[in-house]
C-alpha positions as CSV (number, residue, x, y, z in Angstrom):
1,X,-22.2,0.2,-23.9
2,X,-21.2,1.9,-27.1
3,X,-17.1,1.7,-28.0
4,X,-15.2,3.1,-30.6
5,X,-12.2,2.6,-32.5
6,X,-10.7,5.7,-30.9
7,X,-11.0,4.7,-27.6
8,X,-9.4,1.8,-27.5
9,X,-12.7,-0.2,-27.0
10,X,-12.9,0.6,-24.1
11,X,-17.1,1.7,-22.8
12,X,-17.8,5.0,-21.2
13,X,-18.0,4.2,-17.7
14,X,-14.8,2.1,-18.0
15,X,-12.5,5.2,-19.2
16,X,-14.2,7.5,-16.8
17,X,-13.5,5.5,-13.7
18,X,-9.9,4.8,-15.5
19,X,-9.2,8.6,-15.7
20,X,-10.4,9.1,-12.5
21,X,-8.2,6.7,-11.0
22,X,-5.4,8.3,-13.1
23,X,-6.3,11.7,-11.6
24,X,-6.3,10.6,-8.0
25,X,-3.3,8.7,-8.4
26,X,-1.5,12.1,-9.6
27,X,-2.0,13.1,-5.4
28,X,0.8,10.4,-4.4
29,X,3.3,11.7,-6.2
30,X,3.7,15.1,-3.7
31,X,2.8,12.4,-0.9
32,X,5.5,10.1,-2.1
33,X,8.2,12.9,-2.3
34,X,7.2,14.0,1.0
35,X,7.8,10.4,2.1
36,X,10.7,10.4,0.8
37,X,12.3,13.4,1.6
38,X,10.7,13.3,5.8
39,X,11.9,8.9,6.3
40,X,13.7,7.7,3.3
41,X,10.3,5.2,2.5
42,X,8.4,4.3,-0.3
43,X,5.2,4.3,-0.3
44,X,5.1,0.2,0.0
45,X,7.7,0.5,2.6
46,X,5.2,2.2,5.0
47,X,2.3,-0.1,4.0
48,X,4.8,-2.8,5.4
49,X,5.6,-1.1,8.6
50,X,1.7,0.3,9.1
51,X,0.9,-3.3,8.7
52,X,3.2,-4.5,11.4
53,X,2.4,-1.7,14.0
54,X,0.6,-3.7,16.1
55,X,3.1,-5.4,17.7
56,X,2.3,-8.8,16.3
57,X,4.2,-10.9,14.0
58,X,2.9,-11.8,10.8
59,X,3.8,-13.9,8.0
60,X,6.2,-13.0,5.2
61,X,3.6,-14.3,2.8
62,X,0.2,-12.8,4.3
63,X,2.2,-9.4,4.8
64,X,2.9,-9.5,1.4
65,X,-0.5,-10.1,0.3
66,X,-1.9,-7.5,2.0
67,X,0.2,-4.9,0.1
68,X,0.3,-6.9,-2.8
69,X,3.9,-8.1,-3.5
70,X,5.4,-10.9,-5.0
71,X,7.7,-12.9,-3.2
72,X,10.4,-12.0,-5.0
73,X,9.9,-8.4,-4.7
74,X,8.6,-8.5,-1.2
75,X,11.8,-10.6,0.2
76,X,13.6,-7.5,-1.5
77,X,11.6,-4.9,0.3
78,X,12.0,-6.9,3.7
79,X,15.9,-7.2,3.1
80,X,16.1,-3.3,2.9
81,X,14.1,-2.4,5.8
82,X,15.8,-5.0,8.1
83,X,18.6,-3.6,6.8
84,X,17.9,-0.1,7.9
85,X,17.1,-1.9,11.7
86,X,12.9,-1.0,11.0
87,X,11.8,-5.0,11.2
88,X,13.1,-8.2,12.0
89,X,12.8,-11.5,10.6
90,X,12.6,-14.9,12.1
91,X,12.3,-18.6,11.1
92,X,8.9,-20.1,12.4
93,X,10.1,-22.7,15.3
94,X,7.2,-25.6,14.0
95,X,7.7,-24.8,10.3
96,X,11.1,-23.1,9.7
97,X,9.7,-22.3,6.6
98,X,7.3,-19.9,8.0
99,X,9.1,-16.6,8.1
100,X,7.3,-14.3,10.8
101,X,8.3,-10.4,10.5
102,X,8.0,-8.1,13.6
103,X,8.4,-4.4,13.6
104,X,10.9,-3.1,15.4
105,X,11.4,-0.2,18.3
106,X,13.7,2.0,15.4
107,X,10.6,1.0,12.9
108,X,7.8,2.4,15.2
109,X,9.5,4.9,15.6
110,X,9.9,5.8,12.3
111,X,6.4,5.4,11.4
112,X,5.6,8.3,14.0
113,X,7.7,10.1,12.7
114,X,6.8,10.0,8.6
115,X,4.3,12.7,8.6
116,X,3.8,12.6,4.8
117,X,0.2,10.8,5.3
118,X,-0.7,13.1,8.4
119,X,0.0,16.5,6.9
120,X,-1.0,16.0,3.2
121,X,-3.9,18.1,1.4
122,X,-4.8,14.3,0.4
123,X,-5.9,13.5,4.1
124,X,-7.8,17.0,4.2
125,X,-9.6,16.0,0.9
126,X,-10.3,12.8,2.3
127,X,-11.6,14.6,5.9
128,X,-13.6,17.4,3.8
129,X,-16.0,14.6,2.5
130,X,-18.8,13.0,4.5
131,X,-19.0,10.0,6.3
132,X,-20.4,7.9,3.3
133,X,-18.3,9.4,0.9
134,X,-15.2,8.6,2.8
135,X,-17.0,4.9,3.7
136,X,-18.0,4.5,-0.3
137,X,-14.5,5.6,-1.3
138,X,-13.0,3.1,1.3
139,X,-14.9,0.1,-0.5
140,X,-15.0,0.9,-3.9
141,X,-11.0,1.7,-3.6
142,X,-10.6,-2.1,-1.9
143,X,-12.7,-3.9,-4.0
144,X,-10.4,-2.3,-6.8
145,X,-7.6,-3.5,-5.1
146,X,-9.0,-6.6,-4.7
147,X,-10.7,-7.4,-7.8
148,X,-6.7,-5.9,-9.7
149,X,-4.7,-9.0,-7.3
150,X,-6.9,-12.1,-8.5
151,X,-6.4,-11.6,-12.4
152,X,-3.0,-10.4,-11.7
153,X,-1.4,-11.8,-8.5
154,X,1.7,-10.0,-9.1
155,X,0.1,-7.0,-9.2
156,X,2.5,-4.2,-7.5
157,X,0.9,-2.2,-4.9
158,X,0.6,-0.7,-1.2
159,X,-2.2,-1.0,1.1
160,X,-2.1,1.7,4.3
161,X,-4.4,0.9,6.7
C-alpha cells in the first residue's frame, strides 16, 4: 500500500471504497426527499418504525443500537414520533428503567404508506443485480455499519431492514 502526500495518506483501496460509498450515498438524497415529501420521516425515523413493525416491543436502548443512535439523540427521535401518535412508550413493570417502545396502529400505518423505499430507482438497482451481488452488498454494507459503531459508538445512522 503506496500513499501520498496528496491523498491525505490515505492507500488505494481505502479511497476507492470511500468514494464509492460517497457515490452510493448520493442515491438517498432523492430517497430522502421522497420520504419526506410522501410521510413527513427521516430516514432514521423509518428505520425506527421498520424496526418495530413486528408487533413486539423492544427496548429503547437495543432499538437504538440497531439504527445507531445515541441516547440522547434517540430519546429525541422517540419524543417526535410519539408525538406525531406513530409509537408508544412505556416503563418496564420489573425494571421501570427499562423503557419498551411499541409501534402503534397510526405508525403501521404510516409505514405502508411511505412508498419512498418501494418506488425508488435505488430498489430497482438493487433488484437488477444478482442474488450474490445483492447477498455480498448486504454484508459488506453491515459489516461497515458494524465495524463504523464500535470505534465510534455515537456514530449517526439508520438501519432498514
Amino acid at each position: 500500500m503506496t500513499r501520498t502526500a496528496g491523498d491525505g495518506g490515505l492507500s488505494p483501496e481505502v479511497r476507492e471504497v470511500l468514494g464509492a460509498y460517497l457515490d452510493a450515498s448520493l442515491l438517498t438524497d432523492s430517497l430522502q426527499a421522497e420520504l419526506w415529501r410522501g410521510a413527513h420521516l427521516t430516514l432514521t425515523q423509518l428505520a425506527v418504525l421498520r424496526n418495530l413493525r413486528d408487533g413486539r416491543p423492544k427496548l429503547a436502548g437495543e432499538l437504538a443500537g440497531t439504527v445507531g443512535l445515541s441516547p440522547a439523540s434517540a430519546t429525541r427521535l422517540f419524543d417526535r414520533l410519539e408525538g406525531r401518535g406513530l409509537l408508544r412508550r412505556h416503563r418496564g413493570r420489573d425494571d421501570r428503567r427499562c423503557v419498551e417502545i411499541r409501534l402503534t396502529a397510526r405508525g403501521s400505518h404510516l409505514i405502508g404508506a411511505a412508498r419512498a423505499l418501494r418506488d425508488s430507482p435505488l430498489r430497482r438497482a438493487v433488484e437488477a443485480m444478482t442474488e450474490g451481488e445483492r447477498r455480498s452488498l448486504a454484508v459488506a454494507l453491515r459489516r461497515l455499519a458494524e465495524r463504523a459503531r464500535q470505534l465510534d459508538p455515537l456514530t449517526q445512522g439508520g438501519a432498514l431492514p
